[in-house]
C-alpha atoms as one frame of an Amber mdcrd trajectory, in Angstrom:
protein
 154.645 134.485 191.520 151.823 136.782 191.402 149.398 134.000 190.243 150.586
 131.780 193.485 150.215 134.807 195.777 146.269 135.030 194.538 145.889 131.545
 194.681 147.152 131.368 198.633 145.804 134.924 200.097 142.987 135.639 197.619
 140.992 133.339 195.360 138.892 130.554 197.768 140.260 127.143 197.558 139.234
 124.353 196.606 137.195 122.291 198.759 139.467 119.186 198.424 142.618 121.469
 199.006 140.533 122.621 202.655 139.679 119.088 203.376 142.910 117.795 202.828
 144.640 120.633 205.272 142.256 119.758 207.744 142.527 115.908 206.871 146.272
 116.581 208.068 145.500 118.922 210.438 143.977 116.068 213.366 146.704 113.613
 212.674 148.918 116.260 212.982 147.735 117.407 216.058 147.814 113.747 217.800
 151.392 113.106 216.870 152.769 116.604 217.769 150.081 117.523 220.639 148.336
 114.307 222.105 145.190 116.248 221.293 141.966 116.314 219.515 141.206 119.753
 217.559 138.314 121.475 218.786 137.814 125.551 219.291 135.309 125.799 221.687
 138.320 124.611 224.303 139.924 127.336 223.116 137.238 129.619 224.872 137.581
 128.133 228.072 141.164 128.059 228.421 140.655 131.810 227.650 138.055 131.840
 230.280 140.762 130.071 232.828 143.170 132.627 231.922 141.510 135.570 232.806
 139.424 133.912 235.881 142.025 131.617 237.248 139.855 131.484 240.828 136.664
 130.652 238.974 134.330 127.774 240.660 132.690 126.728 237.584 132.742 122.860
 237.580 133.886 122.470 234.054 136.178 125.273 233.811 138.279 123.502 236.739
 138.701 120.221 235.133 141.517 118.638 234.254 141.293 119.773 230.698 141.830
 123.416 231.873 145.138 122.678 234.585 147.649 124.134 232.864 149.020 128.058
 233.587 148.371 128.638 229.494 147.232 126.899 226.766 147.778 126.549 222.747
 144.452 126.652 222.447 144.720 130.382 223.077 147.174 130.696 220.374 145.512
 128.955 218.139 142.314 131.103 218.464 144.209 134.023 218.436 145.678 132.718
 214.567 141.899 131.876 213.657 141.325 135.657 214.210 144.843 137.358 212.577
 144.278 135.043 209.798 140.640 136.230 209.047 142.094 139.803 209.767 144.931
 139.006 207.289 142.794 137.726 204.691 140.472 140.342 204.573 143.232 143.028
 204.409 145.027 141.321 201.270 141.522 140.331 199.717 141.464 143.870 198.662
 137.330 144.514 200.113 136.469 146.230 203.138 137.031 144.968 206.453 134.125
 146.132 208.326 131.284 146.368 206.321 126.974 145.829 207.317 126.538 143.978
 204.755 125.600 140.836 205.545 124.507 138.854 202.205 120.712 138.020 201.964
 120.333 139.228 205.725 120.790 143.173 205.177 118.658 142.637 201.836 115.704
 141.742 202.958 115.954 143.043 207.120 116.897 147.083 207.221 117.539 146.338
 210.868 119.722 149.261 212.383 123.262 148.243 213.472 122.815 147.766 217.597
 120.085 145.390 216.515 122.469 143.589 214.061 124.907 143.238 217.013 122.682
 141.936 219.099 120.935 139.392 217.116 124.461 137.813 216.324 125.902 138.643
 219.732 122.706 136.394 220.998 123.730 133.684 218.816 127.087 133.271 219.446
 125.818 133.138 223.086 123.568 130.258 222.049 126.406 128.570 219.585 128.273
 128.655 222.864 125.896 126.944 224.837 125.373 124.534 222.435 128.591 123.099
 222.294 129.061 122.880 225.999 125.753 120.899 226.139 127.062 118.564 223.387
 130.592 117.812 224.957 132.284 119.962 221.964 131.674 122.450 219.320 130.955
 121.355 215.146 135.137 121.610 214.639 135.947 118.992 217.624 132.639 116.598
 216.499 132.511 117.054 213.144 136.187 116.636 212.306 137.651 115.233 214.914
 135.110 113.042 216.399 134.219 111.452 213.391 137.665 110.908 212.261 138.073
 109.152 215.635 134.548 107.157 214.898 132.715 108.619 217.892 129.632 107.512
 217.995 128.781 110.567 219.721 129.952 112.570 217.195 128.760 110.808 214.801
 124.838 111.827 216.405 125.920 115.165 217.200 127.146 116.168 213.848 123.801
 115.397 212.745 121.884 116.833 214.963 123.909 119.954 214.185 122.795 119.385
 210.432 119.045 119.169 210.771 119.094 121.866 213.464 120.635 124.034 211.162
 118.572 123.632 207.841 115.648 124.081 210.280 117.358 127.311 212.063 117.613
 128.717 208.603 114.795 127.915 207.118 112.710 129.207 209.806 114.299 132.408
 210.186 114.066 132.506 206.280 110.158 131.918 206.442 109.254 133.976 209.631
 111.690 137.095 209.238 112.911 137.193 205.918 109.350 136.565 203.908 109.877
 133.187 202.022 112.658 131.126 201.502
């Protein structure tokens, strides 16, 4: 029992194991829901829920009608879970360190914040400019064959080996 219970809560999976959840997962979600999966919906049925009177275009779409969403559950069960997981993983829950980061950058922690606030911002942005965040393209979309997804998935890869790279190179000292 106790080797199960480390395999579930605390040793990663494998990557087939993940892919196969999620290969379930949109099917899943179509026969149950009559939906595609995608989390950055899940921030603007948030958004409708606590402005309810707001005039942004988008947020008053058709997508957005209803008085509450599952969306907003399911976001809510992306963050338990990671709270979950980190409790039974046995390592800190809050911690500054942030991998290769917090080696080579002794930035103070409101600059941390900031920096990541900042890009969450821009992550955000991102996917309302593309129609959809990397979750709704990447595996829904292209289980679908969208050709949009299909280019915006990419587009996501190259813009993120070059967002790392260069941040590597100009902040970091080197790759």
């Amino acid at each position: 029992m106790d080797a199960v219970y480390r395999f579930v809560f605390i040793d990663p999976w494998p990557f087939w194991l993940g892919g196969l959840c999620i290969g379930f997962l949109v099917p899943g979600l179509y026969y149950f829901l009559n939906t595609p999966l995608g989390v950055s919906t899940g921030y603007g049925s948030y958004l409708k829920l606590l402005f309810p009177k707001s005039k942004l275009r988008w947020l008053n779409s058709k997508t957005f009608a209803g008085d509450f969403d599952w969306r907003i559950l399911f976001l809510l069960g992306i963050l338990i879970g990671a709270f979950f997981s980190a409790r039974m993983s046995g390592k800190p829950f809050l911690t500054e360190a942030m991998g290769l980061f917090t080696q080579r950058l002794s930035w103070p922690l409101p600059r941390m914040l900031l920096w990541f606030f900042t890009g969450g911002l821009l992550l955000g942005l991102g996917s309302r400019l593309a129609g959809g965040c990397t979750s709704g393209h990447s595996i829904h979309g292209l289980a679908n064959l969208h050709l949009s997804s299909l280019i915006a998935t990419v587009f996501f890869l190259i813009f993120g080996v070059l967002t790392v790279y260069g941040i590597r190179v100009l902040w970091m000292g080197g790759v």
